[in-house]
Every structure is written in structure tokens, then in C-alpha cells.
SERO-4910 file (N, C-alpha, C, O; in steps of 0.05 Angstrom, whole numbers):
BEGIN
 pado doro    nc1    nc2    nc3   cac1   cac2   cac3    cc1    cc2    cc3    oc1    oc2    oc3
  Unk    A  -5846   3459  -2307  -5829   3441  -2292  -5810   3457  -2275  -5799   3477  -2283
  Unk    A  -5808   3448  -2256  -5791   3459  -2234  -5762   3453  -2243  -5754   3435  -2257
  Unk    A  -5748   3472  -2231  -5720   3463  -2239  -5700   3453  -2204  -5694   3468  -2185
  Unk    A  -5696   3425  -2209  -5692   3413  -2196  -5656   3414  -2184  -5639   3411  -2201
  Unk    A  -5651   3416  -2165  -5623   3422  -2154  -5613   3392  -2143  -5623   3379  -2124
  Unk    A  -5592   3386  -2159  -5582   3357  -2143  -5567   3361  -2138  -5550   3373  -2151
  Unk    A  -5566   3350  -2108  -5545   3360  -2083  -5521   3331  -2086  -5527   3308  -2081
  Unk    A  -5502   3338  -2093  -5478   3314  -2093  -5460   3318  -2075  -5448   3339  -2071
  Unk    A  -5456   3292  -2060  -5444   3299  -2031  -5417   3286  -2039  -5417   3266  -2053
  Unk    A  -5390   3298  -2030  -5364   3291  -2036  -5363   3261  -2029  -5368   3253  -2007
  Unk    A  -5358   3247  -2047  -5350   3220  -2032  -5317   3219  -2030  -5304   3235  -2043
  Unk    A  -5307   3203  -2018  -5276   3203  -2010  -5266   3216  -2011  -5277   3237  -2006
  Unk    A  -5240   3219  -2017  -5219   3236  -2011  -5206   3244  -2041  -5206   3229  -2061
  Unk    A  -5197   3263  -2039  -5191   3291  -2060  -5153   3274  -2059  -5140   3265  -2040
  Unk    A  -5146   3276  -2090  -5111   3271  -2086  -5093   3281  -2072  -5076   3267  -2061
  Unk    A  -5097   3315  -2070  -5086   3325  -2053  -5088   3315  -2025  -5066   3312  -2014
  Unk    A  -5108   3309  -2013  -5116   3303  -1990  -5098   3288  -1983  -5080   3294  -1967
  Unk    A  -5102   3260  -2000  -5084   3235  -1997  -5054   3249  -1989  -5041   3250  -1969
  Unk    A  -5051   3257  -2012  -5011   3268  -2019  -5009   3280  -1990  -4990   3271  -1977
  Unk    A  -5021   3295  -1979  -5016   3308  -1961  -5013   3284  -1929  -4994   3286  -1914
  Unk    A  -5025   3275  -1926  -5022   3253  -1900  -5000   3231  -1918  -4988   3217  -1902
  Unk    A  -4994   3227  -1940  -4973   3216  -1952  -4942   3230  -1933  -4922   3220  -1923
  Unk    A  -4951   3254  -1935  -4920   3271  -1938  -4918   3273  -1900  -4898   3273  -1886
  Unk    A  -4943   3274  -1894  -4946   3279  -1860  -4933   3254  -1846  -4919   3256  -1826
  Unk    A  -4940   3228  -1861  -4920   3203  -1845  -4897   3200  -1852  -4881   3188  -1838
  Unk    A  -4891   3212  -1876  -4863   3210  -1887  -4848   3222  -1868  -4830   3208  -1857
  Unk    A  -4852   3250  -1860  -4830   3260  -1846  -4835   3250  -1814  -4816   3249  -1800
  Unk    A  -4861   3243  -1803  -4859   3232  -1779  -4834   3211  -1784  -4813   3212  -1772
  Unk    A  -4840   3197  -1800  -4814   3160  -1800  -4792   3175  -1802  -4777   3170  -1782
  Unk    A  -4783   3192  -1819  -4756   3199  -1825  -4746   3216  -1796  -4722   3220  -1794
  Unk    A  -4760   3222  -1781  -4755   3231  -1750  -4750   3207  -1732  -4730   3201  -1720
  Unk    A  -4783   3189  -1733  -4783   3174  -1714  -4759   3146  -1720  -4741   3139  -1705
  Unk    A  -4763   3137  -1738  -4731   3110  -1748  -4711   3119  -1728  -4709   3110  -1706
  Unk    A  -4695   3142  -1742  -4676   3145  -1723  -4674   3151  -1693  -4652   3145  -1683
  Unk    A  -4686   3157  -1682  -4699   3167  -1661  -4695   3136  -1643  -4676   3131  -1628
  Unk    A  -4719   3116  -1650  -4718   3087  -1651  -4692   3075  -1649  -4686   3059  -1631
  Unk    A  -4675   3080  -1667  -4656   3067  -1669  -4627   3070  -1647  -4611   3054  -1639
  Unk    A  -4630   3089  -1644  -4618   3098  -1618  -4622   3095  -1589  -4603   3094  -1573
  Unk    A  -4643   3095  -1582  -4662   3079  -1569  -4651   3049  -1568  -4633   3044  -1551
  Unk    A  -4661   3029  -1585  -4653   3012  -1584  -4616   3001  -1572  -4608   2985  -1556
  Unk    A  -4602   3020  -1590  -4582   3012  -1582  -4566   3020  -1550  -4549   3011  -1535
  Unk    A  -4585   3041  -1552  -4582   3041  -1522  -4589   3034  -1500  -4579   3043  -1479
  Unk    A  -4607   3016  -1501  -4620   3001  -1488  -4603   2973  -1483  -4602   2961  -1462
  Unk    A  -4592   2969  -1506  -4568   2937  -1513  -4549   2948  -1500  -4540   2930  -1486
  Unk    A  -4537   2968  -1496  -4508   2974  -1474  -4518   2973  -1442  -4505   2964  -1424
  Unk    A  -4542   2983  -1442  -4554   2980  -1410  -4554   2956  -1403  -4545   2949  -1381
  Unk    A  -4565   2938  -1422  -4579   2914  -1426  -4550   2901  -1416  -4546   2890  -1395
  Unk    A  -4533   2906  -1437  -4497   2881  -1426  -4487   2899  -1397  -4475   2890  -1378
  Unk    A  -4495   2923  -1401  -4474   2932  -1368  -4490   2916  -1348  -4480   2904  -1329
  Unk    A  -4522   2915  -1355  -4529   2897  -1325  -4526   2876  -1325  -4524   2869  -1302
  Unk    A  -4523   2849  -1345  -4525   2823  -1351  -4488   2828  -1337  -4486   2824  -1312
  Unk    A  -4462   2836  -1351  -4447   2826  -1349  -4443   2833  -1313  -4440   2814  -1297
  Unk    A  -4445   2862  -1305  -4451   2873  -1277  -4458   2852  -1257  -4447   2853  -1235
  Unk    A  -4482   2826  -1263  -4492   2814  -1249  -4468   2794  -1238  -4466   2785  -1215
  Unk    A  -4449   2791  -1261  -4425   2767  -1253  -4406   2778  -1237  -4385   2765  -1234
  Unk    A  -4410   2806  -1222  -4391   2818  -1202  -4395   2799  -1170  -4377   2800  -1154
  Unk    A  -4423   2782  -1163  -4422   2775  -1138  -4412   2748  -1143  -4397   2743  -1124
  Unk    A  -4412   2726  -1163  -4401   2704  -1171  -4370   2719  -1179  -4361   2699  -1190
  Unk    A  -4354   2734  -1180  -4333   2744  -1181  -4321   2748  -1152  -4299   2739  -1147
  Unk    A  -4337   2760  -1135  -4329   2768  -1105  -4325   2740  -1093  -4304   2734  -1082
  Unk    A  -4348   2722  -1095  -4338   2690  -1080  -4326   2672  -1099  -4335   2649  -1095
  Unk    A  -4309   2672  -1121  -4294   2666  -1130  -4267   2668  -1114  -4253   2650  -1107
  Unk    A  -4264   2701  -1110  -4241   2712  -1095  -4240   2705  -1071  -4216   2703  -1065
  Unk    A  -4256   2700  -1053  -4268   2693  -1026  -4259   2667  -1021  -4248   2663   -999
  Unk    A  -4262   2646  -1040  -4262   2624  -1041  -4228   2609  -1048  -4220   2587  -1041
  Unk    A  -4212   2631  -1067  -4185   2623  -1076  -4192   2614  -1104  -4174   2600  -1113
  Unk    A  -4210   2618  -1119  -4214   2602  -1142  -4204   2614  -1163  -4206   2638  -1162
  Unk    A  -4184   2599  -1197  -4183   2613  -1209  -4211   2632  -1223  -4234   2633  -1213
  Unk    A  -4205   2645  -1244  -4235   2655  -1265  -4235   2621  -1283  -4257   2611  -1289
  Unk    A  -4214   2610  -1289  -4232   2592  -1301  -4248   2571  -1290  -4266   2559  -1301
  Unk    A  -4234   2565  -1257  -4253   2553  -1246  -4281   2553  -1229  -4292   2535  -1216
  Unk    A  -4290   2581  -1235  -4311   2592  -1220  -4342   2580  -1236  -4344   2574  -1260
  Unk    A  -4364   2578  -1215  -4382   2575  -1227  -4397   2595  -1234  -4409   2605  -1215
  Unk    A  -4401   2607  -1263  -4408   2638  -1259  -4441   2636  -1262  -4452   2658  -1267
  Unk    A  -4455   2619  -1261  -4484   2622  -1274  -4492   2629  -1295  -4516   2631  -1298
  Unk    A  -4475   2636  -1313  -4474   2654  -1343  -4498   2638  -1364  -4492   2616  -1375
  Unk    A  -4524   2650  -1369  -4542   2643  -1389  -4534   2650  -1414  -4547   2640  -1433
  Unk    A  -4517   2663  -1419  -4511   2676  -1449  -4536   2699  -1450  -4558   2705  -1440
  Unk    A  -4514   2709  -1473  -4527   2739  -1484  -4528   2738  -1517  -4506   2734  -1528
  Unk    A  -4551   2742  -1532  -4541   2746  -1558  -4534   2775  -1572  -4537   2782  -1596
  Unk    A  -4522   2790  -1548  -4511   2803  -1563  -4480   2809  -1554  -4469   2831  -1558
  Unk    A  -4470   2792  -1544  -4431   2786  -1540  -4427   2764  -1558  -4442   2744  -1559
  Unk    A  -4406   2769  -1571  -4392   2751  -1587  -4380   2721  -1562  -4383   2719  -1537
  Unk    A  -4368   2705  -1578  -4363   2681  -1566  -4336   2693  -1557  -4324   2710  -1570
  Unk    A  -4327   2680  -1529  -4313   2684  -1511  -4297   2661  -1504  -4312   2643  -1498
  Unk    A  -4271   2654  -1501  -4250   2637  -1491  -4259   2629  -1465  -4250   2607  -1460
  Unk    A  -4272   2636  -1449  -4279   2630  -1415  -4310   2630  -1409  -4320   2619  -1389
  Unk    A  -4323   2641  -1427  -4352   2637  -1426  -4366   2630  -1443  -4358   2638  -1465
  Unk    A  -4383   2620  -1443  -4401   2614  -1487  -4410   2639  -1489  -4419   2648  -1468
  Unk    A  -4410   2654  -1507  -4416   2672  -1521  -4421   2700  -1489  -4441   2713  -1484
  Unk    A  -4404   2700  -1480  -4406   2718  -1465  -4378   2733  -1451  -4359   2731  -1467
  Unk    A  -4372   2746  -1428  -4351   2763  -1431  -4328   2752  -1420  -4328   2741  -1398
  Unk    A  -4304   2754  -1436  -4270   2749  -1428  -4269   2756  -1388  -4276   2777  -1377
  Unk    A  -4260   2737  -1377  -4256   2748  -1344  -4239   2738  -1342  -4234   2714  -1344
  Unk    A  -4220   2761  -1335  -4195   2751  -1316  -4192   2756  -1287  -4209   2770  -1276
  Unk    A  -4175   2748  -1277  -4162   2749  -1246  -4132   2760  -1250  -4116   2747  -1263
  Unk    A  -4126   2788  -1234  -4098   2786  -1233  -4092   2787  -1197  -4102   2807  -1186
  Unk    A  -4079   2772  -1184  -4094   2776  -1160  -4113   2779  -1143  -4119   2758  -1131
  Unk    A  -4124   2797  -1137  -4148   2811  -1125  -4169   2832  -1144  -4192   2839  -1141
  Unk    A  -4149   2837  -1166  -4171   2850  -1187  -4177   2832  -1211  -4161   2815  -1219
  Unk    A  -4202   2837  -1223  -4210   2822  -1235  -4225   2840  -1258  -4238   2860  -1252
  Unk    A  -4223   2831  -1285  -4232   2846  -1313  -4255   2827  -1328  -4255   2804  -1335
  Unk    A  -4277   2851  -1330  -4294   2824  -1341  -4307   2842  -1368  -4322   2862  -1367
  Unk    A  -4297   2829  -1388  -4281   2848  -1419  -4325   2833  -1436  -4334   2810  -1437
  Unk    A  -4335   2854  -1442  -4351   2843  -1457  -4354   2858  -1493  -4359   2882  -1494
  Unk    A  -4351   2847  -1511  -4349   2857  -1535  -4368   2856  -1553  -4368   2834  -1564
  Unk    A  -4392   2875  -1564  -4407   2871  -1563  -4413   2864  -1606  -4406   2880  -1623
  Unk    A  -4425   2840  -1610  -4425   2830  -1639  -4450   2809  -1632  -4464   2814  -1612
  Unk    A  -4455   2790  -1647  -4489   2775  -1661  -4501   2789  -1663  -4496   2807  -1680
  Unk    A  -4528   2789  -1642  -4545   2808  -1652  -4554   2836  -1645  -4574   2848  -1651
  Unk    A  -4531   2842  -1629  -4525   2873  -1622  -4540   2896  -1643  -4547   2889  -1665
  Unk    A  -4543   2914  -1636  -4548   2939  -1662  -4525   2947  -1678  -4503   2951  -1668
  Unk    A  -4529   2949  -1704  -4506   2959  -1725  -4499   2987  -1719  -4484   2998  -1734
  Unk    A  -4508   2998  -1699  -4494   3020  -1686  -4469   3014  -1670  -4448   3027  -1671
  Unk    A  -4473   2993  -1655  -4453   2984  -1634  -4440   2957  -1651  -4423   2947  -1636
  Unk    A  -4440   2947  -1669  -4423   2927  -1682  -4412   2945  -1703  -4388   2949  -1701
  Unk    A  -4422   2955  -1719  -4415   2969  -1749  -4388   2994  -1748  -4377   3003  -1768
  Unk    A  -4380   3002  -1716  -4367   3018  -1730  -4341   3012  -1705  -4334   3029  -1690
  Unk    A  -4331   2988  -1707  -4308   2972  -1693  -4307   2954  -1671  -4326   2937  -1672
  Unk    A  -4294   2952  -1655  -4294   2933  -1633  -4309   2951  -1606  -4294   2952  -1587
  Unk    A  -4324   2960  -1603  -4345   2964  -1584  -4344   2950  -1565  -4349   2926  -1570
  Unk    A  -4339   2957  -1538  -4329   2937  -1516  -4342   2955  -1490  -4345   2980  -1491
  Unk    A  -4348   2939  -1466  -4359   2948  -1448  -4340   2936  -1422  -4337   2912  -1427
  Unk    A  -4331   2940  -1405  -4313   2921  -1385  -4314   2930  -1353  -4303   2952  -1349
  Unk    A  -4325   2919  -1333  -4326   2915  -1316  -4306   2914  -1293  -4312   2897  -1275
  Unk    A  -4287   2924  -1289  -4256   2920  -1272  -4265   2924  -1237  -4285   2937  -1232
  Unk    A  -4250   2914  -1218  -4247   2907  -1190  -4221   2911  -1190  -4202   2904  -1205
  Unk    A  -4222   2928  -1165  -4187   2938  -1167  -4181   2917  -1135  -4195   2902  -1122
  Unk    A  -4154   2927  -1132  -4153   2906  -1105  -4156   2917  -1081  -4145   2907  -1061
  Unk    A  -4176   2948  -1081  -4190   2955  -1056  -4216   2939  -1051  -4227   2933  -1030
  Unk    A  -4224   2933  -1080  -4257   2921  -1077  -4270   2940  -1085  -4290   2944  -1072
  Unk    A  -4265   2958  -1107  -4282   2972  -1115  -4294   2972  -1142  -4278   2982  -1157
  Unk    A  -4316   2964  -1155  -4315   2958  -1185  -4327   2978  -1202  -4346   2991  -1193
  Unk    A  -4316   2981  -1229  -4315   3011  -1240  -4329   2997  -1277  -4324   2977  -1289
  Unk    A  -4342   3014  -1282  -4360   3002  -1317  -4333   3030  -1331  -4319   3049  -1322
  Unk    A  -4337   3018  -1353  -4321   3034  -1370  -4337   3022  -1396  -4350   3001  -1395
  Unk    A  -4332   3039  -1421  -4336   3027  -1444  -4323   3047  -1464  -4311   3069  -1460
  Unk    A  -4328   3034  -1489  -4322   3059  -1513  -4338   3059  -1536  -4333   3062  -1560
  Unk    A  -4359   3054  -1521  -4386   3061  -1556  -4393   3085  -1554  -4394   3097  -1533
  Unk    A  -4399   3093  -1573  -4409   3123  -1579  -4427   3132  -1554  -4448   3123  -1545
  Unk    A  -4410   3154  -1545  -4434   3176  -1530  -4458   3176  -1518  -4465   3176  -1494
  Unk    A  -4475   3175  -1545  -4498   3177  -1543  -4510   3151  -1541  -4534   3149  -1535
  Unk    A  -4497   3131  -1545  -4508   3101  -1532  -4500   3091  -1497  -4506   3071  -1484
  Unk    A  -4481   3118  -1491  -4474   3106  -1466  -4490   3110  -1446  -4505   3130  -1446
  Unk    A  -4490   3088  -1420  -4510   3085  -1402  -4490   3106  -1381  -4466   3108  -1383
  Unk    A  -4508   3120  -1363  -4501   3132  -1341  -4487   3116  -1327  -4496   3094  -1333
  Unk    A  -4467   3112  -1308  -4456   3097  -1294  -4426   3090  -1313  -4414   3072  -1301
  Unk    A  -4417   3094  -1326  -4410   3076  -1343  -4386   3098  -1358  -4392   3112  -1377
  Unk    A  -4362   3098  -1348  -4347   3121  -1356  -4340   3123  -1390  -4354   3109  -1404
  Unk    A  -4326   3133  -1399  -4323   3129  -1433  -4288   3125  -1434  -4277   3128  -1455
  Unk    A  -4273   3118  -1409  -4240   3114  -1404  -4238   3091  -1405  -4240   3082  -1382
  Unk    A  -4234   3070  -1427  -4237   3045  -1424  -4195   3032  -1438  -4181   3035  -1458
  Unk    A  -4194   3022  -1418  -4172   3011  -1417  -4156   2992  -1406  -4142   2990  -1386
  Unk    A  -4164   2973  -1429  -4166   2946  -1423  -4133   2932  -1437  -4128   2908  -1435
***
């Protein structure tokens, strides 16, 4: 009788194998989350500098017109990520002091817990009485949009 060789072919995967693409996504997520998360919240400060930004030309024919800020029609859809506002539904404080005008947005609902979690996080829009309008804010650094100074003094 011949002596017969049976060939056994690996089926699946070895524990190590597993553990190892285990540990390979682990540290991708523990990179990519945060990474993400920052991202996101920076995207939500861009997101309110242009939403509130847009109420600078309904601001200009307000002024044009003689109108107070509470009597203007601002077109305002809301944002869910500004808290509720005295002059707008859930969107940003605007005043008039003559010819300049402050348009205060503070950012809370459903904002990122980067930009709610660590105080009053505010972004504001000001028109001085040359006609020139200036972004300011004071959320962290690294959430701030270009354009958008970090001297906020409101």
C-alpha cells in the first residue's frame, strides 16, 4: 500500500490574524474620531459665519431705509445650531447703534460639544459707521474659520 499524503488546505483565519486587523482599526478610529470631530465643528462655525454673514445685505437696506433692527424684515430661516434670540427665533441678537450694527450669534442646540461644552462660544458680525463689516469670534483656534478674527468684543 502506498502511503498516501493528505494535502489540508488552511481554511480561515488564524487568531492572531484576526487580533491583528482588530488592533489595525483600533488605532485607525482612535486617530480618525478625533480628526472627524474637529472637522465637524469646524465646519458649524463656517456654517454660522455664512448663515449669520448672509443678514449683512437685509442689514444694509434696513439702514438705507431708516428702519429700526426690530423692525426689519430679515428673511431669517433659523439655524439649529444658535440658541433662541430676543430679536430672532433661534437665531442671532442684532442691534443698531446708529449706522453700526452688531449681529451677536451664540452658538448652543445642536452645535458640536466642542463649541457648546466649553462656555459661551459666540461668533458676531459688526458694521462700523464707515460701512465696513468685520467677523470676530472666540471659539477655539482650531475651529476658527479664516476670515474671522479671534478679538471679539461685544
Amino acid at each position: 500500500m502506498k502511503n498516501m499524503q493528505i494535502n489540508h488546505a488552511q481554511k480561515g483565519f488564524t487568531l492572531i490574524e484576526l487580533m491583528i486587523v482588530v488592533a489595525i482599526i483600533g488605532i485607525l478610529a482612535a486617530i480618525a474620531i478625533p480628526q472627524y470631530q474637529t472637522y465637524i465643528a469646524k465646519s458649524q462655525v463656517s456654517r454660522v459665519m455664512g448663515e449669520v454673514g448672509s443678514l449683512r445685505t437685509a442689514a444694509e437696506m434696513c439702514l438705507m431705509e431708516g428702519e429700526d433692527a426690530d423692525a426689519c424684515d430679515w428673511g431669517w430661516s433659523g439655524s439649529d445650531l444658535l440658541g433662541a434670540a430676543a430679536t430672532l427665533d433661534m437665531g442671532p441678537v442684532i442691534t443698531f447703534t446708529g449706522t453700526e450694527v452688531t449681529m451677536l450669534a451664540t452658538f448652543s442646540g445642536n452645535a458640536s460639544a466642542a463649541l457648546t461644552g466649553t462656555g459661551a462660544n459666540q461668533l458676531v458680525w459688526t458694521r462700523t459707521s464707515a460701512g465696513s463689516w468685520a467677523c470676530t469670534t472666540n471659539v477655539p483656534e482650531q475651529y476658527r474659520p479664516s476670515g474671522c478674527s479671534d478679538d471679539l468684543s461685544t
